[in-house]
C-alpha positions as CSV (number, residue, x, y, z in Angstrom):
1,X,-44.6,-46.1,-20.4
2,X,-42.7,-44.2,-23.0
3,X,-39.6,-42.4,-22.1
4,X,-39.4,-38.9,-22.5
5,X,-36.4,-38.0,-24.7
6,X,-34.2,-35.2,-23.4
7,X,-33.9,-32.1,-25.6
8,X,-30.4,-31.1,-25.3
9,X,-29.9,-27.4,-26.1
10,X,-26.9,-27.0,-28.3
11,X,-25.4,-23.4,-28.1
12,X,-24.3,-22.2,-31.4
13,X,-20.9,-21.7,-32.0
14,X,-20.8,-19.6,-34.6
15,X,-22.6,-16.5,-33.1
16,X,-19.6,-16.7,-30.9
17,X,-17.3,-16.4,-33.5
18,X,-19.0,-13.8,-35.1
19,X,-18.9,-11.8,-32.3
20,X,-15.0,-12.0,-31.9
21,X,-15.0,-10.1,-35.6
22,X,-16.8,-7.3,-35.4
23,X,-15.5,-4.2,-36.7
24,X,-15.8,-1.6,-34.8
25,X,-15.7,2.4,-35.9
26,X,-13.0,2.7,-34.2
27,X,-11.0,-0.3,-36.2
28,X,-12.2,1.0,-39.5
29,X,-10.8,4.3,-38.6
30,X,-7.1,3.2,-37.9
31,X,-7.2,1.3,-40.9
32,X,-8.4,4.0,-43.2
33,X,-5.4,6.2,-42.2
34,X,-2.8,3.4,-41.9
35,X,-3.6,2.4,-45.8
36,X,-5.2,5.3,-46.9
37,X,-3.4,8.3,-45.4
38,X,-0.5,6.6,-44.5
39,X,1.1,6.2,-48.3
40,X,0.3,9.6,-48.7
41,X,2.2,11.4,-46.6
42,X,4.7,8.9,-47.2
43,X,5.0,10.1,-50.7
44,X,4.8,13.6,-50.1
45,X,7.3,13.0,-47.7
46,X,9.5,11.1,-50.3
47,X,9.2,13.9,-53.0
48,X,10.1,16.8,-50.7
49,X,13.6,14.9,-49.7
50,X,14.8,14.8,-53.3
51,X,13.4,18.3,-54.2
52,X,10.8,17.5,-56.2
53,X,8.7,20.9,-54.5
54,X,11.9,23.0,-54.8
55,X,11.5,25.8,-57.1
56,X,14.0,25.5,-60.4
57,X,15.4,28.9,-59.9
């Protein structure tokens, strides 16, 4: 009589991982302000402490 040879089901591993990096809008939104807003402001921010918007007058 032949023996029946177990199927082992093997879970993938990298669906797990995958899941563990999603991005999520919320993510994407801090950083869009942290690199995109962020140097901004720190310019403007830069430029109005040495007088750069003062008016030469």
């Amino acid at each position: 009589m032949p023996s029946k040879k177990s199927k082992k089901k093997f879970t993938s591993k990298i669906t797990d991982i995958t899941e563990e990096k999603t991005t999520t809008p919320r993510t994407a939104k801090i950083v869009l302000f942290v690199f995109g807003v962020g140097p901004l402001i720190l310019m403007c921010l830069f430029l109005f402490s040495n007088g750069f918007f003062a008016s030469p007058s």
